[in-house]
VOPAGU-2260 file (C-alpha; in pm, 1 decimal, decimal comma):
REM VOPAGU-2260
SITE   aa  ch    i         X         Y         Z
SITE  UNK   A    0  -10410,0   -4503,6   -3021,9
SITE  UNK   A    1  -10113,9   -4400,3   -3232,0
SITE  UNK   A    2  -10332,3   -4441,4   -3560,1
SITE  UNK   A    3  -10631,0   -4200,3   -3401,7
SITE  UNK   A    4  -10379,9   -3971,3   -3262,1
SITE  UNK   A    5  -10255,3   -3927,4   -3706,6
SITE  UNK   A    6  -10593,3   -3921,8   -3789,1
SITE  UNK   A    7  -10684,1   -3609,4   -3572,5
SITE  UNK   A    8  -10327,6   -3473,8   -3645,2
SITE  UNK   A    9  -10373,5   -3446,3   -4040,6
SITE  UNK   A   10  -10708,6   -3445,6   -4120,9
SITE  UNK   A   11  -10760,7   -3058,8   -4072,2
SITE  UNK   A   12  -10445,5   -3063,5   -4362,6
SITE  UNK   A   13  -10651,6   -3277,0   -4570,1
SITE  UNK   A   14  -10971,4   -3077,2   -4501,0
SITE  UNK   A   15  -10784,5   -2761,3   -4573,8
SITE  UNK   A   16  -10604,1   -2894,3   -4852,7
SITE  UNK   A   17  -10924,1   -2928,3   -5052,8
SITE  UNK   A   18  -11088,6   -2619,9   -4951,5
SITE  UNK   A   19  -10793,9   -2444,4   -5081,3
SITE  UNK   A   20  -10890,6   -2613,5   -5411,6
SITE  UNK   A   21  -11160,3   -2493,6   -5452,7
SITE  UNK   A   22  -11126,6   -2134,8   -5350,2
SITE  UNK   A   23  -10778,2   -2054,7   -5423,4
SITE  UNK   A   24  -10796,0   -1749,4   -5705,3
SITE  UNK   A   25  -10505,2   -1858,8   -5812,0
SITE  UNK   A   26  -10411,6   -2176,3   -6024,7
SITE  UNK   A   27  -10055,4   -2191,6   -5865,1
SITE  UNK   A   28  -10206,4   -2219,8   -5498,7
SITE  UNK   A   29  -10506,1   -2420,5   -5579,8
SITE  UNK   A   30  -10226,8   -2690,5   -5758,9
SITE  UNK   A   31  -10036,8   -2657,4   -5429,5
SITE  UNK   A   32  -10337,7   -2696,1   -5192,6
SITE  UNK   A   33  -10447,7   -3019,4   -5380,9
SITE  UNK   A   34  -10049,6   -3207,8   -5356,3
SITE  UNK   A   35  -10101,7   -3126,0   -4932,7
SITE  UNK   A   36  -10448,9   -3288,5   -4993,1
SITE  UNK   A   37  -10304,4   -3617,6   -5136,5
SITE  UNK   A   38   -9999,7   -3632,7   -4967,5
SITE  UNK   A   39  -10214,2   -3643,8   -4653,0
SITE  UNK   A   40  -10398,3   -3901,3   -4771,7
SITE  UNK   A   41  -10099,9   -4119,7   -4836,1
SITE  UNK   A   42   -9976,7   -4107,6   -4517,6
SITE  UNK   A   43  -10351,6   -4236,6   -4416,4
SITE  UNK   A   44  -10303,3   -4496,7   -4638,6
SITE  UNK   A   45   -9938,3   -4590,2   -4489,7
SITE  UNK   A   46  -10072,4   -4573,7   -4124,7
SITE  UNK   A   47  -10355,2   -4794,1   -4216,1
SITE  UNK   A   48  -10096,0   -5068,2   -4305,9
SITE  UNK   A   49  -10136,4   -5001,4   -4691,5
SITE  UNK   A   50   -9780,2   -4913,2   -4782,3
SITE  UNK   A   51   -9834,0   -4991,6   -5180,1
SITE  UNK   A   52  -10119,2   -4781,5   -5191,0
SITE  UNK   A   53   -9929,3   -4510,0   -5037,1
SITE  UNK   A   54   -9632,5   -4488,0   -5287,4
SITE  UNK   A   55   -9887,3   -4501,3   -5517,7
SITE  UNK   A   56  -10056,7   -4206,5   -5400,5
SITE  UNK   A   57   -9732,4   -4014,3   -5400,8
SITE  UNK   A   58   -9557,9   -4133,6   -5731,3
SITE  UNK   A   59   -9891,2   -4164,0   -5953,1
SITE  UNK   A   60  -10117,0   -3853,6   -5824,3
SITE  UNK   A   61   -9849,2   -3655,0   -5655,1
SITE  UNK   A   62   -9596,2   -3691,8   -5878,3
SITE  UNK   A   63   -9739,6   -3766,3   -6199,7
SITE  UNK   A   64  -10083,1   -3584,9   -6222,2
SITE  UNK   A   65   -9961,9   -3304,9   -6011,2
SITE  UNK   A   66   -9697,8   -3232,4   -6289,2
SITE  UNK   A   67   -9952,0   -3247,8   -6554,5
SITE  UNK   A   68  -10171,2   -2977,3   -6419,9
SITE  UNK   A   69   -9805,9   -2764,9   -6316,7
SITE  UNK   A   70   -9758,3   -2829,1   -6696,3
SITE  UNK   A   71  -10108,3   -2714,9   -6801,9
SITE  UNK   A   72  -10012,5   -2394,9   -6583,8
SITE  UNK   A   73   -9706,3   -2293,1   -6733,8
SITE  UNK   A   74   -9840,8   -2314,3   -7091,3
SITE  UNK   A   75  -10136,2   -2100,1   -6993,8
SITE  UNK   A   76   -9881,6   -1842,8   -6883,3
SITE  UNK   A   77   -9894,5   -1659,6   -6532,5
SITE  UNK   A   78   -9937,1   -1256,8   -6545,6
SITE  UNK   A   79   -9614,5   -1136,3   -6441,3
SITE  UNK   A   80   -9649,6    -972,2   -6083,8
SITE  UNK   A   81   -9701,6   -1283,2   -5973,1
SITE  UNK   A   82   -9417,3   -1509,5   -6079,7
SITE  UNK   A   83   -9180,1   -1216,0   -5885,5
SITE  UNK   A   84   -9418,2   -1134,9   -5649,2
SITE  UNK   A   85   -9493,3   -1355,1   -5366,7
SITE  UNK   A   86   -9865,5   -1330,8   -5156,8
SITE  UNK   A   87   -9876,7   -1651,5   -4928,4
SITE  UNK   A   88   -9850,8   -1519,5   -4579,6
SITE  UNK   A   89   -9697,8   -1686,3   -4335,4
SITE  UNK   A   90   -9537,4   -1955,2   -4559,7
SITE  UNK   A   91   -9220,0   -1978,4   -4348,1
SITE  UNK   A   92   -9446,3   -2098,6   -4062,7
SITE  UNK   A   93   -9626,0   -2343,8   -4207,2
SITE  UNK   A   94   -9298,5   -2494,5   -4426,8
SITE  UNK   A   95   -9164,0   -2531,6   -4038,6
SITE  UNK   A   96   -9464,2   -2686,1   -3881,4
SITE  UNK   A   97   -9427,2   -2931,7   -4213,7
SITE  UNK   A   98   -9096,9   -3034,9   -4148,3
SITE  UNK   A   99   -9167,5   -3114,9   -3826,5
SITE  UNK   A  100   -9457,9   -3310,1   -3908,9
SITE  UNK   A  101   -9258,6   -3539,0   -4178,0
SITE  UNK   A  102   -8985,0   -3593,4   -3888,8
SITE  UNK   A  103   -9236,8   -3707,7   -3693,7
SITE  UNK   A  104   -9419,6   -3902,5   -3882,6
SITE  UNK   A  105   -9068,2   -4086,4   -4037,3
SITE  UNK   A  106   -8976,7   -4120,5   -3687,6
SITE  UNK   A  107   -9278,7   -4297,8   -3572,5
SITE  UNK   A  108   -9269,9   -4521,9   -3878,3
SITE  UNK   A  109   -8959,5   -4614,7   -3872,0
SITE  UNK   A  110   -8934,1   -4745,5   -3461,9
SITE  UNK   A  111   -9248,6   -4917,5   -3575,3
SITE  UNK   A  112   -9087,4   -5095,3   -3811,0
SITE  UNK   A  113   -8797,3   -5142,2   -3627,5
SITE  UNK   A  114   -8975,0   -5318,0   -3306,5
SITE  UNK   A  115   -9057,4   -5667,8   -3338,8
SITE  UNK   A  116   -9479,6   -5732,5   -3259,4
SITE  UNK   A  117   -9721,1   -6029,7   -3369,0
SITE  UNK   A  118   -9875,7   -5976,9   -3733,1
SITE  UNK   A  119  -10212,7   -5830,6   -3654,4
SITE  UNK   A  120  -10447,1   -5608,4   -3876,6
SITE  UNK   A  121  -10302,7   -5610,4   -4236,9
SITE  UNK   A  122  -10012,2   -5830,6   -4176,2
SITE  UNK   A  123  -10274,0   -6114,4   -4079,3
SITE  UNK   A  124  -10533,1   -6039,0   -4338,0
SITE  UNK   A  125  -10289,3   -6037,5   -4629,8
SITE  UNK   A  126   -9978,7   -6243,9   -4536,4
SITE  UNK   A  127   -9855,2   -6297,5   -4867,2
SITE  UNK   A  128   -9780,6   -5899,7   -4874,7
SITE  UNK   A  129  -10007,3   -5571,6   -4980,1
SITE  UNK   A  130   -9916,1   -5610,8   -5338,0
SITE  UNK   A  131  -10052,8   -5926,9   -5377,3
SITE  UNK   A  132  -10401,6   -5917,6   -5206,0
SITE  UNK   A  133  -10451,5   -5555,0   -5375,7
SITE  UNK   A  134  -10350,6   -5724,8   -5672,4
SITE  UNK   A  135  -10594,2   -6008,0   -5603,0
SITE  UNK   A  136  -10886,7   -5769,4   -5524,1
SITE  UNK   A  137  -10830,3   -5593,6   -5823,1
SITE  UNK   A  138  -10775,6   -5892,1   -6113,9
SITE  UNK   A  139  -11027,6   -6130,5   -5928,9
SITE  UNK   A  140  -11312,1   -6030,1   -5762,2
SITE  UNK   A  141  -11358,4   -5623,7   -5869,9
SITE  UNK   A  142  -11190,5   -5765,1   -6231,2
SITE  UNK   A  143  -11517,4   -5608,1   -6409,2
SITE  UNK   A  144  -11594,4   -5316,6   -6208,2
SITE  UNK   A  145  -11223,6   -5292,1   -6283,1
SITE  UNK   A  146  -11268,5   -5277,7   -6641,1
SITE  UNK   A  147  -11565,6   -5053,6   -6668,3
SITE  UNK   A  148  -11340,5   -4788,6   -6508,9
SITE  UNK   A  149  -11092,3   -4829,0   -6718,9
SITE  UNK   A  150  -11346,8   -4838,1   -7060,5
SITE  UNK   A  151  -11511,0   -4498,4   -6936,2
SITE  UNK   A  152  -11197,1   -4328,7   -6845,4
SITE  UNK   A  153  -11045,9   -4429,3   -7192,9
SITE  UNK   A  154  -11422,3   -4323,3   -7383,2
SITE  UNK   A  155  -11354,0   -3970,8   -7167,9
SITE  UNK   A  156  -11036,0   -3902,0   -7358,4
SITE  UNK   A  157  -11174,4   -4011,1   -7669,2
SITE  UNK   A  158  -11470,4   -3746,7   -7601,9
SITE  UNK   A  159  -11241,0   -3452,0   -7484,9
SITE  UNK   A  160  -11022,3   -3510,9   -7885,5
SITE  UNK   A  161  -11380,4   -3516,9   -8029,4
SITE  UNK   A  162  -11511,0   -3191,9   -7870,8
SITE  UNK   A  163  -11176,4   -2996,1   -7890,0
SITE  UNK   A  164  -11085,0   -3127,2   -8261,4
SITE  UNK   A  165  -11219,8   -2865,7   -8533,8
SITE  UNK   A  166  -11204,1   -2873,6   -8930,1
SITE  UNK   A  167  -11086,0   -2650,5   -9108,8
SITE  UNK   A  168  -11253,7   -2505,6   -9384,6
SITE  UNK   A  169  -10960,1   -2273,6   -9607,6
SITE  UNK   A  170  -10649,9   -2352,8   -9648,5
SITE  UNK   A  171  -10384,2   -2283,9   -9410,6
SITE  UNK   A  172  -10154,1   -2092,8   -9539,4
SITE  UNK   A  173   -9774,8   -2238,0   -9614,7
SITE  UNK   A  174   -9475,6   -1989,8   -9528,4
SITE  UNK   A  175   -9422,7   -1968,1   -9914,5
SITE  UNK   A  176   -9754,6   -1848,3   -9961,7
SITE  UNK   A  177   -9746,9   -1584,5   -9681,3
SITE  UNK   A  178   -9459,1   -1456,9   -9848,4
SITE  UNK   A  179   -9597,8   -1412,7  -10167,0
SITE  UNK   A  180   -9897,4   -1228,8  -10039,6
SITE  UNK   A  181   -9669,4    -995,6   -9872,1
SITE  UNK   A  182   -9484,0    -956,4  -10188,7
SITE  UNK   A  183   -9804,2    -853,8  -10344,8
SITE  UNK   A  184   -9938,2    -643,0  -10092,4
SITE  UNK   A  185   -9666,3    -397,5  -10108,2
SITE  UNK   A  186   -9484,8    -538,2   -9825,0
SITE  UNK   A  187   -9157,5    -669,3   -9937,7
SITE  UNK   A  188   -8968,5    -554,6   -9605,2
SITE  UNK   A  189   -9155,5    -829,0   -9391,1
SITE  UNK   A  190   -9088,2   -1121,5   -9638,0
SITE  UNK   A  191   -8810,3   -1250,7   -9459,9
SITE  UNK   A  192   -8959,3   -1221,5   -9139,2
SITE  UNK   A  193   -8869,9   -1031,8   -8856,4
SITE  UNK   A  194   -8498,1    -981,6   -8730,8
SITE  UNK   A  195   -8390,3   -1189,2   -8442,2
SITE  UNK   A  196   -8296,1   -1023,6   -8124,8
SITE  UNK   A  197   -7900,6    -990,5   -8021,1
SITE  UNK   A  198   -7611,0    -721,8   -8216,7
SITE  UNK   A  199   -7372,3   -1049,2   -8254,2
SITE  UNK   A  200   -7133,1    -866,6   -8267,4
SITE  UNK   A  201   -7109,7    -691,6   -7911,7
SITE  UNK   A  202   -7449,8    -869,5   -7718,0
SITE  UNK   A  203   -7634,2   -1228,2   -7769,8
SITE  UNK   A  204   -7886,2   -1150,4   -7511,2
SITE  UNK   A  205   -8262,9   -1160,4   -7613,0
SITE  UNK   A  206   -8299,6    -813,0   -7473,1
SITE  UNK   A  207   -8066,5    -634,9   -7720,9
SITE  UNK   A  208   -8226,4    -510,4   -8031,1
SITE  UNK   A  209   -8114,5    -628,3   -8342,9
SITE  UNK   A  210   -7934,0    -399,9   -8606,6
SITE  UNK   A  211   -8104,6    -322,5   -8911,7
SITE  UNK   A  212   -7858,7    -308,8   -9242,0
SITE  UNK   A  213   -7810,4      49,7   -9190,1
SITE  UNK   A  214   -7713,5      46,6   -8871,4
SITE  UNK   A  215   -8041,1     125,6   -8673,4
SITE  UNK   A  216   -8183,6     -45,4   -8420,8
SITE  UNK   A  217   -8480,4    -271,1   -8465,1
SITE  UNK   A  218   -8794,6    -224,8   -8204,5
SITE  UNK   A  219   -8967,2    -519,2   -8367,6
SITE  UNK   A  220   -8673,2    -795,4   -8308,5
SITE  UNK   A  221   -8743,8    -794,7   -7906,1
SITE  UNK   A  222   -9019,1   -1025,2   -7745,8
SITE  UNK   A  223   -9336,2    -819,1   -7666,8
SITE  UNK   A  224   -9354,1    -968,3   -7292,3
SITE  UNK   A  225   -8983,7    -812,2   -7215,7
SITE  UNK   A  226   -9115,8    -452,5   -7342,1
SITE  UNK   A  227   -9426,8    -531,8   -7098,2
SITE  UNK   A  228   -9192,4    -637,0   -6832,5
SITE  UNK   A  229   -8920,6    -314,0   -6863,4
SITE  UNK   A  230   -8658,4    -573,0   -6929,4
SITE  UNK   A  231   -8509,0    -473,2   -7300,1
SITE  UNK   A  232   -8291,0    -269,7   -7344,0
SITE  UNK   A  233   -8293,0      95,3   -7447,5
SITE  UNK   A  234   -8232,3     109,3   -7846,1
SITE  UNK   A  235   -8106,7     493,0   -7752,5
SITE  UNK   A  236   -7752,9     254,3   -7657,0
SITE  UNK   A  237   -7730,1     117,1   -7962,3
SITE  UNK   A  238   -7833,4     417,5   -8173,5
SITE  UNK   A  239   -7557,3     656,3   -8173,8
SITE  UNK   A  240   -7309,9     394,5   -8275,2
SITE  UNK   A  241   -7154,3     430,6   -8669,3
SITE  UNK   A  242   -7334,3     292,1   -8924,3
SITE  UNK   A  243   -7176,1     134,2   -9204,7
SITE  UNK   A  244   -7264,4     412,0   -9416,2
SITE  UNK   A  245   -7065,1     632,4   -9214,6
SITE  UNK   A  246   -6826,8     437,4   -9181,0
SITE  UNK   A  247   -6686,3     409,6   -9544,4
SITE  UNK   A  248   -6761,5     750,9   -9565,3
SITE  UNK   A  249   -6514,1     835,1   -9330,8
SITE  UNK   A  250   -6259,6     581,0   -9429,7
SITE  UNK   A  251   -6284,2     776,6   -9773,6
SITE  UNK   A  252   -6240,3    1105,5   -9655,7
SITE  UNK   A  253   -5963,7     924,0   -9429,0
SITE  UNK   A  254   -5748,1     860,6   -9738,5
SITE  UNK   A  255   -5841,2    1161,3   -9979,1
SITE  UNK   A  256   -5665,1    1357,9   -9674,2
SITE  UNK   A  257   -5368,8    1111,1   -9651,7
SITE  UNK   A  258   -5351,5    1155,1  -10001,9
SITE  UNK   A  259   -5358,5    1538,3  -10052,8
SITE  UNK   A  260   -5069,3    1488,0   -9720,2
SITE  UNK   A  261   -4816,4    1321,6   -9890,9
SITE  UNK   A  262   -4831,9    1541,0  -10262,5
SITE  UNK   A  263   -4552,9    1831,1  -10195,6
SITE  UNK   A  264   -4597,4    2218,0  -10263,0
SITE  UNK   A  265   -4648,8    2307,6  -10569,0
SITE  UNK   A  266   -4756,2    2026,3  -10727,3
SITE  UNK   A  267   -5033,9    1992,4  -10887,4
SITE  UNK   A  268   -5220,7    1722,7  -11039,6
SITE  UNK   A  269   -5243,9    1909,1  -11391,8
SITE  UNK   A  270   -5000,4    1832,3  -11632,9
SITE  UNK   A  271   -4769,9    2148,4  -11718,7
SITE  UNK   A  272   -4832,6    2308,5  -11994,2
SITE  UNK   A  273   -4563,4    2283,4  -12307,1
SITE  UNK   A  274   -4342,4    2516,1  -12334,1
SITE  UNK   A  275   -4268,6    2661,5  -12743,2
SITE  UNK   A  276   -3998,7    2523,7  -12908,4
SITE  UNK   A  277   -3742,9    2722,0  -13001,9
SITE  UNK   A  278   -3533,4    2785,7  -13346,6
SITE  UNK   A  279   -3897,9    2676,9  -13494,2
SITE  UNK   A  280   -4003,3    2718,2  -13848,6
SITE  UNK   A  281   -4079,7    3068,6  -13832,1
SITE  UNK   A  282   -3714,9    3145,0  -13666,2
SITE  UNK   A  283   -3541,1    2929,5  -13963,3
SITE  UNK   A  284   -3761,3    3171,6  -14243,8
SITE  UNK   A  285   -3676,7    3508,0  -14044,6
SITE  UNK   A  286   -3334,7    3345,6  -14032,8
SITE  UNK   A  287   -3390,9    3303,1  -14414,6
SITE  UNK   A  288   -3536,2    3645,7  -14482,6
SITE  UNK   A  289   -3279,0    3806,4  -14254,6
């Protein structure tokens, strides 16, 4: 009764789960429709006295193959309304209505396991445990429908590098060599590559524009998706700031002023001009013709 009662209970989730697979428009809630779908089907497996097959269920596929395609998703990308943006209506209602069902269902199995009965179903087919006559099933009597599997799902990946690996037919171009061409092409100022984001000495953010040797800020040195997003900051902050150009301009105009402060009144940098000498040769011959 109990097991019919489960079945009825979470088979619209499983149902659902798929169908939300399918025709979810979005990757993120089609990859969340199909972990309800075989989580559901664990707990089928669990109530059907499979426990092995459950875990599996939730550590291989859940957990392992879920992540994969989460992986998949994130290098993709998602636009970016809708990683701040959340559409699923009425997701606080169905997270409750979740909960409840996992306490229920952990309840239930656990004063099942907790109550003492006579092994029937499973527990009589398989009495030396789950793992062993799965394990039996698998390695004995399905041991080469077991292997085909395994040879076609190992000839798929095989196929999938095949199709998706390409040749290349020039020469892919080293960083030296993309140097040089820019050297040649006129383009000297993009040799080094562009400036990293971050003035080091104020800001280490990736949204701060980088100074260029003059002093000016750098549009290039910020990631295109944070201009896209509104999330750099203004350059107009960082332009008005000395440059170090003005700078030692105005640390030498600094000291030519100190400089012209300190020299007293009347002094002047020129030497003075010699004054004649007296009783000179032509006084001694007036003397003389005197």
């Amino acid at each position: 009764m109990g097991e019919e009662v489960l079945f009825w209970v979470m088979s619209p989730f499983a149902v659902l789960g798929a169908l939300g697979l399918v025709f979810a428009r979005k990757a993120v809630h089609g990859a969340l429709s199909l972990a309800v779908t075989m989580i559901t089907l664990a707990v089928f497996y669990i109530a059907q006295e499979a426990p092995f097959l459950g875990v599996v269920q939730v550590v291989v596929y859940t957990g392992a193959i879920m992540m994969l395609f989460l992986f998949v998703i994130m290098l993709v990308g998602v636009e970016s309304s809708d990683s701040r943006v959340e559409t699923i209506r009425g997701q606080r209602g169905s997270a409750a209505l979740a909960v409840l069902g996992v306490v229920l269902l952990l309840t239930t199995v656990t004063v099942r396991a907790t109550l003492p009965d006579e092994p029937t179903g499973m527990a009589q087919a398989t009495p030396d445990g789950n793992v062993a006559g799965i394990a039996d099933l698998i390695f004995g009597t399905y041991v080469w429908a077991f292997e085909v599997v395994a040879a076609l799902l190992i000839t798929a990946a095989v196929g999938a590098m095949t199709l998706t690996h390409r040749e290349r037919i020039f020469h892919r171009p080293s960083q030296r060599d993309q140097a040089i061409r820019r050297f040649r092409e006129g383009r000297p100022e993009d040799a080094a590559g562009l400036p990293v984001p971050g003035v080091y000495a104020r800001h280490n953010a990736v949204d701060t524009p980088a100074l260029l040797p003059d002093g000016t800020p750098s549009e290039a040195s910020i990631n295109r998706v944070l201009v896209a997003r509104g999330a750099a900051r203004s350059s107009e902050e960082f332009s008005h700031r000395p440059t170090p150009g003005d700078i030692e301009a105005g640390t030498s105009e600094t000291l030519s002023s100190a400089e012209g402060a300190d020299q007293p009144e009347g002094e002047t940098d020129e030497p003075a001009a010699a004054a004649p000498e007296l009783g000179g040769d032509d006084d001694a011959t007036g003397g003389e013709r005197a």
